[in-house]
N, C-alpha and C positions, 0 to 999 in steps of 0.2 A: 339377571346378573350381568351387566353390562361391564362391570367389573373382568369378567372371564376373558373377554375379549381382550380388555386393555391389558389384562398381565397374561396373554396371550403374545400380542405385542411388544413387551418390554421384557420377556422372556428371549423372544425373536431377538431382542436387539444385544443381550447378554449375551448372546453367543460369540460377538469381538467389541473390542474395546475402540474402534473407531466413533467419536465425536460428530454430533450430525452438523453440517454443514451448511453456508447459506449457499443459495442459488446466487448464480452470476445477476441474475435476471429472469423474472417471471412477466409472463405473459397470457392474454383472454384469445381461445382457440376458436371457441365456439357457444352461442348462447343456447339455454334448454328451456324448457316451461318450466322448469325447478330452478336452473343456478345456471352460471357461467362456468366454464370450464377453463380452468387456467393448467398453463405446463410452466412449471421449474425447468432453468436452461443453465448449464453448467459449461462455462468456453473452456477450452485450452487457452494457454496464456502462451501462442506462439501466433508469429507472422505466416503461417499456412492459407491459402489461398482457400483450398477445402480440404474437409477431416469427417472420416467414417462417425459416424451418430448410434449411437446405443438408445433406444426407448425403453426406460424402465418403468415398470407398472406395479406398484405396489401392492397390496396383500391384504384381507383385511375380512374375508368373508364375502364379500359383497354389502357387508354393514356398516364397518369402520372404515374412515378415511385413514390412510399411511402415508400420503408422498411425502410427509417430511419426518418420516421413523429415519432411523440413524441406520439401517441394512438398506435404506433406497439412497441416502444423503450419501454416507459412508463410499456407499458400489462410484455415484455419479460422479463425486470430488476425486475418486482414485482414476477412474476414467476419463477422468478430463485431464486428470495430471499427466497421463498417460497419450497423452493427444485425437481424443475423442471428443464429440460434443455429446454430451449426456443431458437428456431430460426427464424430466419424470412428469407425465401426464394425470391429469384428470380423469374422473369418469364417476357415473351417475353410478349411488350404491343401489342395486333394484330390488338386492332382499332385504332390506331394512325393512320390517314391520310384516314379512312376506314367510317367514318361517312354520315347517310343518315338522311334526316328529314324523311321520314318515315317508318315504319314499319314494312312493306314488304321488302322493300330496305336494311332492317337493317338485318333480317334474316342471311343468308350466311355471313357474315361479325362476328356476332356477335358467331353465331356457332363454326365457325373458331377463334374466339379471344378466346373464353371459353376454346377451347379443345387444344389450343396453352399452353395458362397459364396450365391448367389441365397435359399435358405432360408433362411440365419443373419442375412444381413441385411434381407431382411423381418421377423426375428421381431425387429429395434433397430426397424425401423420400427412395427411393432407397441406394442413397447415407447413407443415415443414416442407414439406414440397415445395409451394409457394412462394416461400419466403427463405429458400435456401441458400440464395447469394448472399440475403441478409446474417443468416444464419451458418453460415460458410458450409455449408453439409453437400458431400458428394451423395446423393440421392440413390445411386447403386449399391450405397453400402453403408445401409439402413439395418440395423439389427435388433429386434425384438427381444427384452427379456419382463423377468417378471416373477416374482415370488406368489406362492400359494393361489388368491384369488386373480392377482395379476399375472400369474405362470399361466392360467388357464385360459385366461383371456389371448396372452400372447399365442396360445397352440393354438386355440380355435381361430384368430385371426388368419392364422397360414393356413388353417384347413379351409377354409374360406372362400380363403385365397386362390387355393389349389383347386377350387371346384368353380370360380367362377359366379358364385352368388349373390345377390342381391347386394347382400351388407358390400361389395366390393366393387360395385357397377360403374360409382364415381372416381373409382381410383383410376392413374395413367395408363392405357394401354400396355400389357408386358411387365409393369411394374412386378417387382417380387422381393421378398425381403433378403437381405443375405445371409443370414444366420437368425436362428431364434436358440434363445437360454430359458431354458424351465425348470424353476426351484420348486418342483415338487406340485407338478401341473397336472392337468387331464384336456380332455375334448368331450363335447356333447356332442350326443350324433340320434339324429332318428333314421338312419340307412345304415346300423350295423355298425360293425367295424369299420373306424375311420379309412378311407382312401383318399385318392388325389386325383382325378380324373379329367383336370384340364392342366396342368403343370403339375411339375414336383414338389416337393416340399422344399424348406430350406435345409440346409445342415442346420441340424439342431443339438442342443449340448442338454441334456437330461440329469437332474438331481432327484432321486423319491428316496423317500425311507421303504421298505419293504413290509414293515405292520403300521405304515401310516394310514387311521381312520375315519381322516378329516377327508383328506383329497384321494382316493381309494388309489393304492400302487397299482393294481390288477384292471379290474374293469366293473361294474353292475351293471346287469343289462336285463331287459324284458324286452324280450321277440327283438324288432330293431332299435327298437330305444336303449341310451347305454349310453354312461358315464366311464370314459375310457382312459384310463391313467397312464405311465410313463412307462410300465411294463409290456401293459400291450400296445401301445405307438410303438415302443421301441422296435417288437416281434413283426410290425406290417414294415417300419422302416429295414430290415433285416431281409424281410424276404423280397422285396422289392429294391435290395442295393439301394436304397436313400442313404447318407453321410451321415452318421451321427456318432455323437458320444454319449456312454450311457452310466453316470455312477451310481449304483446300486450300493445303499448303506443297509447291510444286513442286522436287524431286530430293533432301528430306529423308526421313530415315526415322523411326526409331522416338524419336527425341529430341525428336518433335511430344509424345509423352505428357508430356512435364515444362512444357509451352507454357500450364498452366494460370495459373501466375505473371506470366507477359509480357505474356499475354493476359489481364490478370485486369479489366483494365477494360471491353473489350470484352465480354467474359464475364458483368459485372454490368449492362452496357446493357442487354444481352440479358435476362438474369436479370428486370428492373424493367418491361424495354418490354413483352416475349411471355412471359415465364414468371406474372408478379405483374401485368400491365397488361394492357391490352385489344388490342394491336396484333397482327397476325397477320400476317408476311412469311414471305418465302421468300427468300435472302440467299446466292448463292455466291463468295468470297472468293478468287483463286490470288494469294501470295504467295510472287516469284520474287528472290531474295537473285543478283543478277549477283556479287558477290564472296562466295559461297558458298565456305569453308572445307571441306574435304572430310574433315579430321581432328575436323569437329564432326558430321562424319554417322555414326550407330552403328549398324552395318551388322547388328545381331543379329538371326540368327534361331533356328529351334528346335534345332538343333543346339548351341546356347549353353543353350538350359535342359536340353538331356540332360544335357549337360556336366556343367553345375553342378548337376545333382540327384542325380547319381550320385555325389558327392564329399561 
């Protein structure tokens, strides 16, 4: 049921009425043994010399391509209008045809999809680096975001980051992102609970639903292996003073990953105050809906991307 996905999708996009938009301009990042990798590039329409870049990653499972769903279009067109340069990257889908019903099974497949996505789009971030006069981007203030499968990508990137590994070797000495946004993300970790052991994390801005069963709020884990979601990042970010904001949608699930639009205000406070500004909090948010619709909560879990990737 490849279907599931797509009105997975266009569910995500019903959550606002924003109109998907064209890119300023697209461009080839990087070539693969698969595909090229192209990034959507969204200007500001002002005479600014350089302007803070938002990298947004869309969402998809790791099966379906999104960068041009109207919650990636919609975020980049308001952020541009806003005097950001927004792009929306690329990235090889690596569970496409790799699905397991269970969880063990899922392991190795999903490691390798993460750090698939995680390479392709360090090498736009790279790219951007590059090519940043061209692209007027002040390089310091670089900001990671990302729905669902792209949330996860964007955290694991900074986790990464924070440790100094491999996927990170080619990036600029010091490089660090200035903020990252997670609609409803996680981190893969085979050392436990996620740390940071060569730098800090970014300020990061956190969206999850609380019974989301797609991208787990909590964590799964076996011994050190573990799938660690937005609750428990948040609890290491907490005990370690890291800067973050955290909104917690109590009895929603996976429908938080489209919440980048609703919250889009919010999301720029953040952006300006703790990503781009000097403020440094810690901010946890529960938003409890008493007349919560229950046919607006979308209960999917993996069992919907076997579904739909075997079809």
């Amino acid at each position: 049921m490849k279907r599931v996905l797509f009105a997975i999708i266009a569910a995500l996009a019903a959550f606002h009425s924003l109109p998907a938009q064209n890119p300023t301009f697209s461009v080839s990042v990087a070539e693969r043994d698969t595909c090229s990798l192209i990034m959507d590039v969204y200007m500001p329409e002002d005479n600014a010399v350089l302007h803070p870049c938002i990298v947004y990653i869309y969402g998809g499972g790791f099966i379906l391509k999104g960068q041009r769903e109207s919650y990636v279009t919609g975020f980049c067109q308001r952020a541009a209008n806003d005097g950001f340069v927004a792009v929306a990257p690329d990235y090889r889908l690596g569970l496409k045809g790799q699905m397991s019903k269970s969880y063990v099974g899922m392991v190795k497949p999903l490691d390798k999809a993460i750090h698939m996505a995680v390479e392709d789009v360090y090498s736009a971030i790279s790219y951007i680096i590059e090519n940043a006069e061209d692209l007027r981007v002040d390089t310091s203030k670089i900001i990671l975001a990302g729905t669902s499968a792209g949330a996860i990508t964007a955290l694991q990137m900074d986790y990464e980051l924070g440790n100094n590994t491999e996927y990170v070797a080619y990036m600029p000495y010091g490089f660090r992102f200035a903020g990252v946004i997670s609609c409803s993300g996680a981190i893969f970790s085979r050392n436990g609970v996620p740390t940071y052991n060569v730098q800090d994390p970014a300020p990061t801005f956190f969206l999850h639903g609380t019974k989301d069963k797609l991208v787990t709020y909590n964590k799964i884990q076996f011994l050190n292996i573990g799938f660690f979601g937005s609750n428990a990042i948040a609890k290491q970010f907490k005990s370690k003073g890291y800067p973050y904001v955290f909104y917690r949608y109590e009895g929603r699930s996976h429908e938080v990953s489209a919440f980048n639009i609703p919250e889009y205000d919010a999301i720029m406070q953040f952006i300006n105050e703790c990503a781009l500004g000097d403020k440094r909090y810690m901010v946890e948010k529960t938003i409890t809906d008493l007349q919560l619709n229950q046919s607006t909560v979308l209960n999917w879990n993996t069992t919907d991307l076997f579904n739909a990737d075997k079809k």
